[in-house]
N, C-alpha and C positions, 0 to 999 in steps of 0.2 A: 397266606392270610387265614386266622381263623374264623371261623362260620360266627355269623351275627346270631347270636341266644335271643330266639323269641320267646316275647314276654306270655309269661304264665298268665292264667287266669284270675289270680290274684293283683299280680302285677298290671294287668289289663284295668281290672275296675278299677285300680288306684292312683290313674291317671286325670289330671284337671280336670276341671269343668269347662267344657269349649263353648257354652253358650244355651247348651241343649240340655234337657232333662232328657235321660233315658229311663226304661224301666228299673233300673239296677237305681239310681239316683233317687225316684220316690220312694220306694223301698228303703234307704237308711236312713230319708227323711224323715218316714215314718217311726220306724225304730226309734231316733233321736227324739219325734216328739212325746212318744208312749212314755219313753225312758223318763224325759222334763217331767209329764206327768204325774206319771209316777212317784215321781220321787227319788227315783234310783234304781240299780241295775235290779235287785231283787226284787225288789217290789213291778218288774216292767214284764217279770216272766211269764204271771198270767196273762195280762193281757197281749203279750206277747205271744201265748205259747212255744216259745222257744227259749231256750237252754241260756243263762246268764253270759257264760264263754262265749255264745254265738252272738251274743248282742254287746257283749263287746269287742269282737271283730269288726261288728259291722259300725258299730261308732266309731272303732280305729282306722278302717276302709272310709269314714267320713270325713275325720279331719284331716287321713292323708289328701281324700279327693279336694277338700275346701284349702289346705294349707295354712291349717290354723287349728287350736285347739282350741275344742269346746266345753270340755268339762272336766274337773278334777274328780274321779269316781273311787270310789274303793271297795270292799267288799260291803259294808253296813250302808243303811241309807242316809245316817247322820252325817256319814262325811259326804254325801255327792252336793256338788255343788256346782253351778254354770261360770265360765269365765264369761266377760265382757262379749266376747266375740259371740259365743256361745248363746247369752241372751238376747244380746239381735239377730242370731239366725233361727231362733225359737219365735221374737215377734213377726219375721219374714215368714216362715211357717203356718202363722197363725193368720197372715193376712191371706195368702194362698189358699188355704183354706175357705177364707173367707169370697174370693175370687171363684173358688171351685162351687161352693153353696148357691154365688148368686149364676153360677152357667147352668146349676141343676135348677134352678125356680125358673131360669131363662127357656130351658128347655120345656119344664112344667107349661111355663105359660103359650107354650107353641101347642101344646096337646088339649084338646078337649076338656078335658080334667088334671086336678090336682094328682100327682105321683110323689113317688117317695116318702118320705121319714118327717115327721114334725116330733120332734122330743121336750117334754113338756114337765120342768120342774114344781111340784106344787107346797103348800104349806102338808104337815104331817096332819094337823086340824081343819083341812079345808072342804069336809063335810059341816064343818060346824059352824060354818062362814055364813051368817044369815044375808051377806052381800052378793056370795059367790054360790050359784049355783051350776056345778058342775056338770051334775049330770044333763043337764038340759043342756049346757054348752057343750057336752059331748056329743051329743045324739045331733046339735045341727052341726057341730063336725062332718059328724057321719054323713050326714044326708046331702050335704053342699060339697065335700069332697068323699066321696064311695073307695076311692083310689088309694088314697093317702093313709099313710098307715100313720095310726098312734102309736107313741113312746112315753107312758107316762111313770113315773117316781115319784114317790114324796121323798121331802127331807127337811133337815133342822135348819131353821133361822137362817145361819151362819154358813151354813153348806150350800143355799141356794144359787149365791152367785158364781159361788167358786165352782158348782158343774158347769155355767156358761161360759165363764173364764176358761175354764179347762175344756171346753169343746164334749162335753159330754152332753148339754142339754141344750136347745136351741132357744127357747124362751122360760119364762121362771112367772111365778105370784110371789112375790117375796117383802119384807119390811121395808121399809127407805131407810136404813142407816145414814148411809154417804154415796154420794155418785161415786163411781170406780170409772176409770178413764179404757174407754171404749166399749160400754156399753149406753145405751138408751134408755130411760125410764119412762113410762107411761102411769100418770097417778089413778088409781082405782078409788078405792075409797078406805076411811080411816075409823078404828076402834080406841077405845076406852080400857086398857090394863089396871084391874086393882088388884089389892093385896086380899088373898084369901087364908081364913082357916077352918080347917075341916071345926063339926060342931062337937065334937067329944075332945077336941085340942084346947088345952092350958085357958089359951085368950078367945077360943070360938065359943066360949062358957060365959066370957065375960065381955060384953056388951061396952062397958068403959074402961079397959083396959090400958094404962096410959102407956106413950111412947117409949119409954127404957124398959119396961116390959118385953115388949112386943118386936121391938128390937134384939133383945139377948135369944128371944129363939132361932133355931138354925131354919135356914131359908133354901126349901128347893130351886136353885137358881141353876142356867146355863154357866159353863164354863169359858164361853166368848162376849168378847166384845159388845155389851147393851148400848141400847140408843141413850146420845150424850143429855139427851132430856130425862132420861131414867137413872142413869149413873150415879148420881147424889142417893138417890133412895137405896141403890143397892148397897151402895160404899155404910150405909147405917148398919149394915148385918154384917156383924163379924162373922160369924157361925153359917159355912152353909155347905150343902152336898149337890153334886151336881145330877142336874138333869136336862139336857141340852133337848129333847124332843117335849111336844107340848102334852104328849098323853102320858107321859113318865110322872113328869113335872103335877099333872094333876093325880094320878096316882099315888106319891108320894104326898100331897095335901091331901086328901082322903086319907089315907093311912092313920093320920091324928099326931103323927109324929113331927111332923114338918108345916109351916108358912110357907107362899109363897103366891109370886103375881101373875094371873092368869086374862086372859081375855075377859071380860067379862061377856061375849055371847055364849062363850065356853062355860061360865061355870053357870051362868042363870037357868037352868034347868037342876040344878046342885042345890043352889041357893033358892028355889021354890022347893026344892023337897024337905029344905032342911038340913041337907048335908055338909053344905060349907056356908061361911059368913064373911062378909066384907069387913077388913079391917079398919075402922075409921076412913071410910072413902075419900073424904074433904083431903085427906094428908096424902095417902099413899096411894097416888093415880100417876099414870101417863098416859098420854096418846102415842099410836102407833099409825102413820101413814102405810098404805101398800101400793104397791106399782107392780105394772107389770112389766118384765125386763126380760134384754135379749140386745147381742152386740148390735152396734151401731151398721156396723156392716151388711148385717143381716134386714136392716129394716124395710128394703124394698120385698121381701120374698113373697113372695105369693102366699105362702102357708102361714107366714109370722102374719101378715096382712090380714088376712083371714081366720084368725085365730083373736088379733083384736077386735075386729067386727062382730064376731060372734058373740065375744065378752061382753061388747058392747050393749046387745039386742037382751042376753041371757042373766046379766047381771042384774 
């Protein structure tokens, strides 16, 4: 009889799942969720630091170990895309995760002090937030938790939820668009958006400038999705360039080339110098609610906990 062929090293990790996470099993877990991430196999190399080929072994070593395929990939990121299967073992992932965050705050709260990582999304404008004062909310960060390391970024509107969606930011300042299903919203406080033009521009010259005017200029505007209370105003502007961050956006209205609608605690230092003019404010306003956001899951943590309180006292 001939000798039984033990299985190779390959063949070894690419047997089921018996109930147990091993090290080998977080490991492609991981890969698999950089890769979702990401977006695709090339795009996961960075944060991967490892070689494209290697990271799809390791997703091939995945769905051998699951018995199921989770992702159609190909070499470009346009074509990657999740099957069914695939997108429930990305939200299982996500929960785990979330599982894993509240054992580390679990453990935080066993220790004397706060430890680990709070990663903290904010507005690109949010020195100019006469609601939000940050530095003072950092410094009793600091002082209440000595321990605790900051993680802070700014970013656009549109970007803010989708780093806590994707697991890159723990909590955010962001607009209230739309609840998104699994996070939490805490309402902060609300601003005033009008329409601006710089004062050497076409209609910042002219004081009664009427509406089809004012309208055919091009309009510094983000390239996503506006709040559905603003939407009407935007859809008036044929003509517009994008500028998705708020200091671009006001940049480009300075310039004298462009309209466009800006906070107004943002521009009224502009607008007492002279630099920019409100356009008919009566017509072209919305409000903008802001909240502060961070998954559902996360809301027991010690540091998110902590991190509203502070908001609370320093806001």
């Amino acid at each position: 009889m001939a000798p039984t062929k033990q299985p190779g090293p390959r063949q070894a990790s690419k047997q089921s799942f018996s109930g147990r996470l091993s090290d080998m099993d977080l490991r492609l877990l991981r890969v698999f969720r950089e890769v979702v991430q990401a977006g695709g196999l090339a795009a996961a190399e960075v944060a991967l630091n490892i070689s494209r080929s290697t990271i799809s072994v390791h997703l091939s070593d995945l769905e051998t170990r699951l018995g199921m395929r989770l992702c159609i990939r190909s070499r470009g990121r346009a074509d990657f895309k999740l099957t069914p299967e695939g997108e429930a073992l990305y939200q299982a992932i996500e929960e785990l995760d979330g599982h894993l965050a509240s054992f580390r705050s679990q453990v935080n709260a066993i220790q004397s002090q706060l430890t680990g990582k709070l990663r903290i999304v904010l507005p690109d404008d949010m020195l100019a937030m006469p609601q939000l004062d940050m530095p003072t909310t950092i410094a009793q960060l600091r002082d209440r938790a000595p321990k605790l390391q900051l993680d802070i970024k700014l970013a656009a509107p549109h970007e803010l939820e989708l780093e806590i969606l994707g697991g890159r930011a723990d909590v955010g300042i962001n607009p209230l668009h739309s609840r998104r299903p699994g996070l939490s919203y805490h309402p902060l406080f609300s601003h005033q958006s009008l329409l601006y033009a710089s004062a050497n521009h076409l209609c910042g010259g002219q004081a009664d400038a009427d509406e089809e005017l004012i309208t055919q200029q091009e309009l510094a505007a983000p390239d996503h999705a506006v709040l559905s209370g603003a939407a009407h105003l935007y859809r008036l502007f044929p003509h517009k360039s994008i500028a998705n961050h708020m200091a671009a956006r006001l940049a480009m209205i300075l310039s004298g080339r462009f309209i466009g609608f800006l906070p107004a605690y943002l521009a009224e230092a502009y607008v007492e110098r002279g630099q920019l003019v409100a356009l008919h404010p009566e017509r072209f306003r919305y409000q903008i609610q802001n909240a502060l956001t961070f998954r559902s899951s996360a809301a027991e943590q010690p540091a998110v906990r902590l991190f509203l309180e502070v908001l609370a006292v320093s806001g």
